[in-house]
C-alpha positions as CSV (number, residue, x, y, z in Angstrom):
1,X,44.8,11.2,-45.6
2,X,48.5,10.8,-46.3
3,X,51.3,13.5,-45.0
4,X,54.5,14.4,-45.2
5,X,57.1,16.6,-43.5
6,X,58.1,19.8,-44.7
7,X,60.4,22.2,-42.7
8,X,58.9,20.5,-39.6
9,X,55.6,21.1,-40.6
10,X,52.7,18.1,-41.2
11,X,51.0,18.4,-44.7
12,X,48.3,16.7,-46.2
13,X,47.7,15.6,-49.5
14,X,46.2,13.4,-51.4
15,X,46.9,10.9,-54.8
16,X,43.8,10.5,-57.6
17,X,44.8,8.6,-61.2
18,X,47.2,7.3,-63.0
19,X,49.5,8.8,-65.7
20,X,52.2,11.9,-66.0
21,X,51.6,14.2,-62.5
22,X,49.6,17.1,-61.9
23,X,50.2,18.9,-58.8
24,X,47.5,21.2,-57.9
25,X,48.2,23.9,-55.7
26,X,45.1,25.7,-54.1
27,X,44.6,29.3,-53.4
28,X,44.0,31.3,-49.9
29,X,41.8,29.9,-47.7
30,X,40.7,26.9,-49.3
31,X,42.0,23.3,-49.4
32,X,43.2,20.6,-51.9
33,X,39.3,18.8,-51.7
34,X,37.6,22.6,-51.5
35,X,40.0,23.9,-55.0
36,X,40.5,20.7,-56.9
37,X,38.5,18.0,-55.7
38,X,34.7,19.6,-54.9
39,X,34.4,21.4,-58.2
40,X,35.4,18.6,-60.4
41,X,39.2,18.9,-61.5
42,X,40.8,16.0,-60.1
43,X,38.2,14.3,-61.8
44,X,38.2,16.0,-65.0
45,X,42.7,15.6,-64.7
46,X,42.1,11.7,-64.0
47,X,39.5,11.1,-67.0
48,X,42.0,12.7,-68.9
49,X,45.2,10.4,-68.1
50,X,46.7,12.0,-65.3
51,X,47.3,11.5,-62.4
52,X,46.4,14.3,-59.9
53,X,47.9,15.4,-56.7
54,X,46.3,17.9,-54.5
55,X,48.2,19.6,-51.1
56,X,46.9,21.2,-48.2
57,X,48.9,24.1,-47.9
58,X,50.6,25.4,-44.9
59,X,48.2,26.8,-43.2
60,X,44.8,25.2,-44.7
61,X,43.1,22.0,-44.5
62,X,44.4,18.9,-42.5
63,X,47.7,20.9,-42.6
64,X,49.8,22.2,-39.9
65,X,48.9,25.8,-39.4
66,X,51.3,28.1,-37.7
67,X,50.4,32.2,-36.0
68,X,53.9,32.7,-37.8
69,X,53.8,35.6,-41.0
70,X,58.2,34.4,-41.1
71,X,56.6,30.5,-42.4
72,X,54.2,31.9,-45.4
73,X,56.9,33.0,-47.9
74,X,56.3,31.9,-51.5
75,X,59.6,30.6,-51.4
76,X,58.9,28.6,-48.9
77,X,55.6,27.3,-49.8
78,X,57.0,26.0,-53.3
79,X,59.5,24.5,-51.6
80,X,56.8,22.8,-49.6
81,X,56.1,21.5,-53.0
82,X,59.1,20.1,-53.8
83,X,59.3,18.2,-51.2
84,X,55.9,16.5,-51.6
85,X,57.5,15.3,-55.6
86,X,60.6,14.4,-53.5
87,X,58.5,12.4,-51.2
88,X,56.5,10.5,-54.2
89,X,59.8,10.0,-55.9
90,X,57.9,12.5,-58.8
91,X,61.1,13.8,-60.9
92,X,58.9,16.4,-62.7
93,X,54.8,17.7,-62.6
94,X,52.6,20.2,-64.3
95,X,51.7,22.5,-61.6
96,X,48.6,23.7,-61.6
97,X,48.2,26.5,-59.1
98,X,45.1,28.5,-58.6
99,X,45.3,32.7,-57.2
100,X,47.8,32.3,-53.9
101,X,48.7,28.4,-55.2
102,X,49.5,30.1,-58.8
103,X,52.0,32.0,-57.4
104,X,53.5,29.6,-55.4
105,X,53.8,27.4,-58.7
106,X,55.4,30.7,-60.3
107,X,57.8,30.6,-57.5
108,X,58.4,26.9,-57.8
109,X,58.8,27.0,-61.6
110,X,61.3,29.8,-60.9
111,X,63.1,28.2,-58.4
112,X,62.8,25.1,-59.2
113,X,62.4,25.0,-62.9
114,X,64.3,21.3,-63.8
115,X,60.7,19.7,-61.7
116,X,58.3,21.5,-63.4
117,X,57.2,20.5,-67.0
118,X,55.0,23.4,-67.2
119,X,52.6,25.5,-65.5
120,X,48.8,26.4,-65.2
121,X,48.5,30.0,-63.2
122,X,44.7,30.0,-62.9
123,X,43.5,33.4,-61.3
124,X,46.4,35.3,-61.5
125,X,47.6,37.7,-64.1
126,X,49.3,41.0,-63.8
127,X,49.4,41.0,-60.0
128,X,51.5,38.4,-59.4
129,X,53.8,41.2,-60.1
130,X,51.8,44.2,-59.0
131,X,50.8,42.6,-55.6
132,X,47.7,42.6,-54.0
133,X,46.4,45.8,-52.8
134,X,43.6,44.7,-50.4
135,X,45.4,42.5,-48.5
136,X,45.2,44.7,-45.7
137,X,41.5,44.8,-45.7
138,X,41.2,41.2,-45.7
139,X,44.2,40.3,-43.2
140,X,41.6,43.1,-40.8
141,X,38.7,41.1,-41.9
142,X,40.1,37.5,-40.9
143,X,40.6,39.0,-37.5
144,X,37.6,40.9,-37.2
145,X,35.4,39.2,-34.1
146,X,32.1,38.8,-36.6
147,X,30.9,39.9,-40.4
148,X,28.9,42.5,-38.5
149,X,30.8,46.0,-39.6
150,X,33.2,44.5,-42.3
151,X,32.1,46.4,-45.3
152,X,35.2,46.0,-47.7
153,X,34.0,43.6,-50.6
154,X,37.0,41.5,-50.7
155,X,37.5,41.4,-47.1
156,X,33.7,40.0,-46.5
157,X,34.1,37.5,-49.3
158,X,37.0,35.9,-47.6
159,X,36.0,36.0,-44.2
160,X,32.9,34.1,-45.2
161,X,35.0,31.6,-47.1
162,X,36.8,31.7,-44.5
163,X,34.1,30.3,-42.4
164,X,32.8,28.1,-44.6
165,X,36.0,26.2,-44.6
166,X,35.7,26.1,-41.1
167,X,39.5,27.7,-41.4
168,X,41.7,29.1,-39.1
169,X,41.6,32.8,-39.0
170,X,44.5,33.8,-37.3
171,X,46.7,31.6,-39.6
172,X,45.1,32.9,-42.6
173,X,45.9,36.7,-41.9
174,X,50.0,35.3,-40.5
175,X,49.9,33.7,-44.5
176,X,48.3,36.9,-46.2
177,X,50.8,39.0,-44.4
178,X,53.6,37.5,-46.3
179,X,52.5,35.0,-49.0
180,X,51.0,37.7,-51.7
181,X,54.7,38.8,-52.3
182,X,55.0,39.9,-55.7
183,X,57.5,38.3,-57.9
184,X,60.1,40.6,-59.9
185,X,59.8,41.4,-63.4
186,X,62.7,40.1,-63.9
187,X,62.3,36.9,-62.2
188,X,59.0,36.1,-64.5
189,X,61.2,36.6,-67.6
190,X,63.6,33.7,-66.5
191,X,60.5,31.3,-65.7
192,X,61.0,29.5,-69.0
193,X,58.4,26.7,-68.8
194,X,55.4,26.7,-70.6
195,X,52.7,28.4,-69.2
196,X,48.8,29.2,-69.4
197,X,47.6,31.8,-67.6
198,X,43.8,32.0,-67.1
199,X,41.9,34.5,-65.5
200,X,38.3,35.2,-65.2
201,X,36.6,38.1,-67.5
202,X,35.3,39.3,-64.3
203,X,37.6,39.1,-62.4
204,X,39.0,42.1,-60.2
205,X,41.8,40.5,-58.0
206,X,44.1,38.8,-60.3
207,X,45.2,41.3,-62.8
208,X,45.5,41.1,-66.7
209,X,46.1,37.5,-68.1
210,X,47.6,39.2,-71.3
211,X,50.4,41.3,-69.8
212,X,51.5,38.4,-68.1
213,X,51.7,36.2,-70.7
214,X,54.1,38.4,-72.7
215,X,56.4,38.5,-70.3
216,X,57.0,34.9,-70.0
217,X,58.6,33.2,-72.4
218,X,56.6,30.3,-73.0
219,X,53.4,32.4,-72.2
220,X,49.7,32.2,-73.2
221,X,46.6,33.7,-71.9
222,X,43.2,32.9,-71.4
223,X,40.0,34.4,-70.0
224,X,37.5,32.4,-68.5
225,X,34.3,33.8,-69.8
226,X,31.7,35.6,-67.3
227,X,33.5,34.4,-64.1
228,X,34.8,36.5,-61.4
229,X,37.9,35.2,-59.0
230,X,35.8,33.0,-56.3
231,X,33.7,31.2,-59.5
232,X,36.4,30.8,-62.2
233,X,37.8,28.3,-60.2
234,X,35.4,25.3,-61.6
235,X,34.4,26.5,-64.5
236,X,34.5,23.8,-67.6
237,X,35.8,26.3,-70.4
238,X,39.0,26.8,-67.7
239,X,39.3,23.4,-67.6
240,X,38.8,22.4,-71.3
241,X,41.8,25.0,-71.7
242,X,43.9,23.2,-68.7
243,X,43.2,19.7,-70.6
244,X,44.3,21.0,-73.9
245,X,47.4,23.3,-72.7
246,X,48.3,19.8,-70.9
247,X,48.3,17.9,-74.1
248,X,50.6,20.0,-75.5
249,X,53.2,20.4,-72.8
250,X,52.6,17.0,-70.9
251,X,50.9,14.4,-73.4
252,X,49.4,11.3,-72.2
253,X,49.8,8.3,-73.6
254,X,46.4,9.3,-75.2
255,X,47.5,12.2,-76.4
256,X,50.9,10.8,-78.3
């Protein structure tokens, strides 16, 4: 898999497709092949005249994985972003950025807004200003020595993801300590690109979609039917929405 440096750090990622660039930005705990790659996006992005990029955070997958909470800022992880366009000589992407990778594409398109042709926040609504109030629970689960005695939903759900992934724990809870900063009001009000935000009906983590919306400028929501946080991620009515909000903000030749 290719890599890059980032603030010293080894990162994976990987190139799918040709066409006007998609960088996907996975969530806690997962990858770029678990978020994007196993439940069909880069696929559906590719069939669709894109070309998609998917990054191993800092922290997950191939990538390096530091014990330090001081190398998990948002900030800091969208820059890690930047740098992988730098690195492909991308001038500007649609980011597509799903719970913990949504908010890093917030931060990005905040930051960094002349990259960023628009963005997809997939499983995160109101919260990305409220914050996350179990991250506690799960940073205790992560560090817990087994399941056995971990009774906080949210905390067992990511500890066995956690495992799944074959992840490492004790850079998971370092990133939850300090990546599920919440982004100022304020700050959302200035991020002017256009942006979907698309959160499951049943889903308890992410906040409202609609709140959120409003406050951007360029904002629209949508919920993703019957899906909770863990199974919206796939789901084909999120990524019919994805396709179309792309068409609009960054058309293909297909689409012009």
């Amino acid at each position: 898999m290719p890599t890059f440096l980032s603030d010293g750090l080894t990162l994976n990622y990987e190139i799918a497709g040709e066409g006007p660039a998609v960088l996907c930005i996975h969530g806690f705990a997962s990858s770029g092949k678990v978020n994007w790659v196993d439940v069909g996006w880069v696929e559906t992005l590719v069939a669709a005249g894109y070309c998609a990029i998917t990054l191993d955070n800092r922290g997950h997958g191939g990538s390096d994985k530091p014990h330090d909470p001081e190398c998990y800022h948002p900030q800091d992880m969208a820059r890690d972003a930047v740098g992988l366009l730098d690195h492909l000589g991308i001038e500007k992407a649609a980011i597509l950025g799903y719970s913990m990778g949504a908010r890093i594409a917030a931060f990005m398109a905040f930051a960094h807004e002349e990259r960023v042709a628009c963005i997809i926040l997939g499983g995160m609504g109101m919260n990305l200003v409220n914050g996350l109030s179990d991250g506690n629970d799960i940073i205790a689960g992560l560090r817990a020595p087994s399941l056995e005695g971990l009774t906080h939903p949210t905390a067992r759900q990511f500890r066995i993801f956690a495992d799944h992934t074959k992840s490492d724990r004790e850079a998971l809870a370092a990133c939850m300590e300090t990546s599920r900063a919440p982004m100022a009001r304020a700050d959302v009000r200035r991020i002017a690109v256009p942006a979907l935000v698309a959160v499951g009906e049943a889903d308890t983590m992410a906040g409202a979609p609609e709140p959120l919306a409003e406050l951007l400028p360029q904002g629209e929501a949508f919920v993703i039917p019957k899906r909770d946080h863990m199974r919206a991620t796939g789901d084909k009515a999120f990524k019919a929405a994805g396709v179309a909000f792309l068409g609009r903000t960054l058309p293909t030749n297909r689409h012009s």
